[in-house]
C-alpha positions as CSV (number, residue, x, y, z in Angstrom):
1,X,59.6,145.1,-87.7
2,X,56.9,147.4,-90.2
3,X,58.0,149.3,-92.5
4,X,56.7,152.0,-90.8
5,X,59.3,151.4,-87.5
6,X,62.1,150.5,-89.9
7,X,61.8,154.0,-91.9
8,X,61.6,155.6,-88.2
9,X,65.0,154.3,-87.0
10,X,66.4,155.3,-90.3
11,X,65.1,158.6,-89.4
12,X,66.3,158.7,-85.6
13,X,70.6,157.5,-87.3
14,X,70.3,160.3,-90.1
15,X,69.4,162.8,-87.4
16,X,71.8,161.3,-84.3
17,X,74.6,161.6,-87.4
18,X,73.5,165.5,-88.2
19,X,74.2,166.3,-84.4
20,X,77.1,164.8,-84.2
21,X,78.9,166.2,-87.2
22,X,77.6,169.7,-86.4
23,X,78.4,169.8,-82.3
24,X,81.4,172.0,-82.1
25,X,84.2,170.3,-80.9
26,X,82.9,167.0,-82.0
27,X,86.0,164.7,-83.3
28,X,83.7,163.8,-86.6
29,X,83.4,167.2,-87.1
30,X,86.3,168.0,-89.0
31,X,89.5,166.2,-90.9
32,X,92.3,167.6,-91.8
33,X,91.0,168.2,-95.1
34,X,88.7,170.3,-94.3
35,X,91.2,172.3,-91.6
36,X,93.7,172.7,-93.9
37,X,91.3,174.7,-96.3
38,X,93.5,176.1,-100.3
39,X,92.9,179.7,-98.1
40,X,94.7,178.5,-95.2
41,X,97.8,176.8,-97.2
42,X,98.3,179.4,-99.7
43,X,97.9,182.2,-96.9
44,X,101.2,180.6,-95.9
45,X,102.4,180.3,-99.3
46,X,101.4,184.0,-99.7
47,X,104.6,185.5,-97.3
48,X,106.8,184.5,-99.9
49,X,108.2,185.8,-102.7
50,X,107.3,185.0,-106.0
51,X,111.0,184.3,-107.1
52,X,111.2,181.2,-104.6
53,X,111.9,177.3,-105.7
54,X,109.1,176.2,-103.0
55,X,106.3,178.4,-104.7
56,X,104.9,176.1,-107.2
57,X,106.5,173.3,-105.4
58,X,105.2,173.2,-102.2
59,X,101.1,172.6,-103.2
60,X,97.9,171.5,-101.0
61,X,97.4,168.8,-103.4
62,X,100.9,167.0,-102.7
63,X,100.2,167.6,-99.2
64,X,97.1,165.5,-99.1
65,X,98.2,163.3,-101.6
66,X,101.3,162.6,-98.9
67,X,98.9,162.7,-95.8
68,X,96.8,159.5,-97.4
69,X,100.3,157.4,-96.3
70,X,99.4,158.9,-92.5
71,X,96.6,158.4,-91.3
72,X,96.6,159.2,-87.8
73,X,98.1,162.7,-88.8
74,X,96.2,165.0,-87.1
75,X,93.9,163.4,-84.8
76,X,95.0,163.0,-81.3
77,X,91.3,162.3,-79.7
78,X,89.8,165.9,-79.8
79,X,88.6,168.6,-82.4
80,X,90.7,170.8,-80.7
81,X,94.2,168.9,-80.2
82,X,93.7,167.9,-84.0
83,X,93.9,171.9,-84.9
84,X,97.0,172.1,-82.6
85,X,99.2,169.4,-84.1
86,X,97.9,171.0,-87.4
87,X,99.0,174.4,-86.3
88,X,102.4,173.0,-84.9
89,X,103.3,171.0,-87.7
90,X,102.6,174.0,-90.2
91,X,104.8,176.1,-88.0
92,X,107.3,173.7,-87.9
93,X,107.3,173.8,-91.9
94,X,106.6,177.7,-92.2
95,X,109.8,178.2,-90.0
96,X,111.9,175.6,-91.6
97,X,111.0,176.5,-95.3
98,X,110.2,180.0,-95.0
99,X,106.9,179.9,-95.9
100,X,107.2,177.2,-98.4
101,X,110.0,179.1,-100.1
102,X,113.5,177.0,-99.5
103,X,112.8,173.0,-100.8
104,X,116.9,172.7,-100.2
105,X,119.3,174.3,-97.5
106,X,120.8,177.6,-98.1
107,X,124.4,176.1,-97.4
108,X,125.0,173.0,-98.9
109,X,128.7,172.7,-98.0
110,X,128.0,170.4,-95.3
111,X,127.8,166.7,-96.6
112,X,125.8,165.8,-93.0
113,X,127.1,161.9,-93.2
114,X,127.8,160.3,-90.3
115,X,129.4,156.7,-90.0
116,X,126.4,154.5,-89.5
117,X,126.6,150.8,-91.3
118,X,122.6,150.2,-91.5
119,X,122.5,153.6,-93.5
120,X,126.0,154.3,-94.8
121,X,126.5,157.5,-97.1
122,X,126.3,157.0,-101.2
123,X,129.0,158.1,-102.6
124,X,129.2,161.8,-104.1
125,X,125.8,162.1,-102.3
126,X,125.3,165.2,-99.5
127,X,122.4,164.8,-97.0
128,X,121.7,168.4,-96.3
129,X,118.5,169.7,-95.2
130,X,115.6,169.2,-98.1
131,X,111.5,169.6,-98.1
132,X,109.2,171.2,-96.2
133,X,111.4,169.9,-92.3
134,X,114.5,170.0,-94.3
135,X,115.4,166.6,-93.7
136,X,119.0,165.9,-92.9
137,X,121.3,163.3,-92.3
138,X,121.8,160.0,-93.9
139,X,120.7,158.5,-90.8
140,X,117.3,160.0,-91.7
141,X,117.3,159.9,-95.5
142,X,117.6,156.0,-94.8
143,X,115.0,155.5,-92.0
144,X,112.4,157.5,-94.0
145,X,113.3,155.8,-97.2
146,X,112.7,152.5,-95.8
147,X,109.2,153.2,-94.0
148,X,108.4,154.8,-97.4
149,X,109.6,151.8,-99.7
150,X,111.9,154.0,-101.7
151,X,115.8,154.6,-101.9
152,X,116.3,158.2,-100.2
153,X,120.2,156.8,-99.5
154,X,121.0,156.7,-102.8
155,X,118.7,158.9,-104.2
156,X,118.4,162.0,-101.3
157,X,117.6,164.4,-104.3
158,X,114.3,162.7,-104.8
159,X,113.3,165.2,-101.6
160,X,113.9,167.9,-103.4
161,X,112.3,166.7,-106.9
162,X,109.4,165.3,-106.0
163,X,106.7,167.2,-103.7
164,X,104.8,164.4,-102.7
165,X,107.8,162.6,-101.5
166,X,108.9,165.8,-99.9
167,X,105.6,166.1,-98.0
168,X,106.0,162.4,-97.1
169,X,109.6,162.7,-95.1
170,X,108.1,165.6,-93.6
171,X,104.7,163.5,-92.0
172,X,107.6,160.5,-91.9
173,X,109.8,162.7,-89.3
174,X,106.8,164.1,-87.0
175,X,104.7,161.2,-86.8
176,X,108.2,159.4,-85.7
177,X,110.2,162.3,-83.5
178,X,107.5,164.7,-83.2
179,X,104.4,163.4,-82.2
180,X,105.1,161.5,-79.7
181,X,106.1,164.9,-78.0
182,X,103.1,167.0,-78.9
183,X,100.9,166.6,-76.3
184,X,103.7,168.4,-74.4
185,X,102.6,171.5,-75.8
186,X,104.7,173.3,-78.9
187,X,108.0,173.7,-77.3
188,X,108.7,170.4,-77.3
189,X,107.9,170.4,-81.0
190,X,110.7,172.9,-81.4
191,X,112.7,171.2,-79.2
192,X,112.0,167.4,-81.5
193,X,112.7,169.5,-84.5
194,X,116.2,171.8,-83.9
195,X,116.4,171.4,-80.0
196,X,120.3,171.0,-80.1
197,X,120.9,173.9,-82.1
198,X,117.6,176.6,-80.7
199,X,116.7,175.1,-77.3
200,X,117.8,176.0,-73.8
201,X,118.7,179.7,-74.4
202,X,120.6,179.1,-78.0
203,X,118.7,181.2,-80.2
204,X,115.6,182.2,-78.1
205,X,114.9,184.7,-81.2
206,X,114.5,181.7,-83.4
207,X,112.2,180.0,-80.7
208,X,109.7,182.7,-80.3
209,X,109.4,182.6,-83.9
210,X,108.3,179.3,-84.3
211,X,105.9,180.0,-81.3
212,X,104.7,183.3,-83.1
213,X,104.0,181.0,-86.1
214,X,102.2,178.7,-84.0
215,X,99.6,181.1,-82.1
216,X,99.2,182.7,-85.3
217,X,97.7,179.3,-87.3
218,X,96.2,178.3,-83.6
219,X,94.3,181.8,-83.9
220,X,93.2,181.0,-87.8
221,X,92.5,177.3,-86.9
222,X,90.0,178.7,-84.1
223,X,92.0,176.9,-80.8
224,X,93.3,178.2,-78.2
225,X,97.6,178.1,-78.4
226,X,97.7,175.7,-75.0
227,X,101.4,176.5,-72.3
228,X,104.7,175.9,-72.8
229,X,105.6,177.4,-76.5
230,X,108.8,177.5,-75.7
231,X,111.6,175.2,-75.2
């Protein structure tokens, strides 16, 4: 091959790569990087008030830096089902947190230890909810502190400390009880993340909203909300 044919098939890659990375919709198009913009994250960060913990806590930068352990976060085949489990997720966390404001339960009374011998309860430890899904349960501080190589049974506070490790239990618990639900549209994702206590007429004020959240980030993320919001 000249040099001549060799500089035009360079030409005829660089400009089938251009196409694809600007047709809208394309899955090359966008990462979650670039969807979860500082202007999007601190909008959410913006509904709450200055005197919270989860203020300077709760940053983009611990976010990504927790999102490089999860790959697959956020891309589920299509532009636009990426910008939905993106949506969902920061519902999920808006709700849960209130707007990034709580990194620990309001009511820490509850120990939330349950009798399990693979993750038994450390003593003087409580397991109450903590981070951006408020993790709870020893049972979950012990799963997540294994698939994250650190000792969450022992050290549960390190949730609540540490905002990348925070971020991390958070991707941990959706890419493990969560995602496997989201294709079923964002009442399920309620329903993976507080269906027991919200779901099936509990507190349908709580439910709609999380699905207010949702259509709310779908609307900023520039994707349609999809059915069943509700659980």
């Amino acid at each position: 091959m000249d040099s001549l044919s060799i500089k035009k098939s360079l030409l005829t890659i660089l400009l089938a790569c251009i196409v694809l990375a600007t047709v809208p919709g394309n899955v090359m198009a966008q990462s979650v990087v670039s969807i979860v913009t500082p202007q999007f994250f601190n909008g959410i960060k913006n509904n709450a008030l200055a005197t919270c913990a989860g203020k300077s806590f709760y940053t983009r930068e611990a976010f990504l830096r927790a999102l490089s352990s999860f790959p697959n976060f956020g891309k589920l085949g299509s532009a636009d089902n990426n910008k939905r489990e993106i949506a969902a997720f920061f519902a999920q966390v808006s709700h849960e947190t209130g707007s990034f404001c709580y990194i620990e339960e309001i009511d820490k009374s509850h120990k939330y230890c349950q009798s399990i011998t693979k993750y038994p309860c450390a003593p003087g430890k409580s397991y109450y909810g903590r981070g951006p899904l408020q993790l709870t349960w020893n049972v979950n501080y012990g799963a997540a502190g294994k698939a994250l190589g650190l000792d969450l049974l022992n050290k549960p506070e390190t949730v609540s400390t540490n905002p990348v490790v925070s971020f991390k239990t958070a991707l941990w618990y959706w890419m493990t009880a969560v995602r496997p639900v989201v294709g079923q549209g964002f009442g399920a994702t309620t329903r993976a993340v507080n269906g027991p206590v919200e779901c099936d007429g509990k507190r349908p004020d709580l439910v709609q909203a999380r699905a207010n959240l949702y259509t709310s980030y779908c609307t900023q993320l520039g994707v349609s909300s999809g059915t069943n919001l509700l659980c």
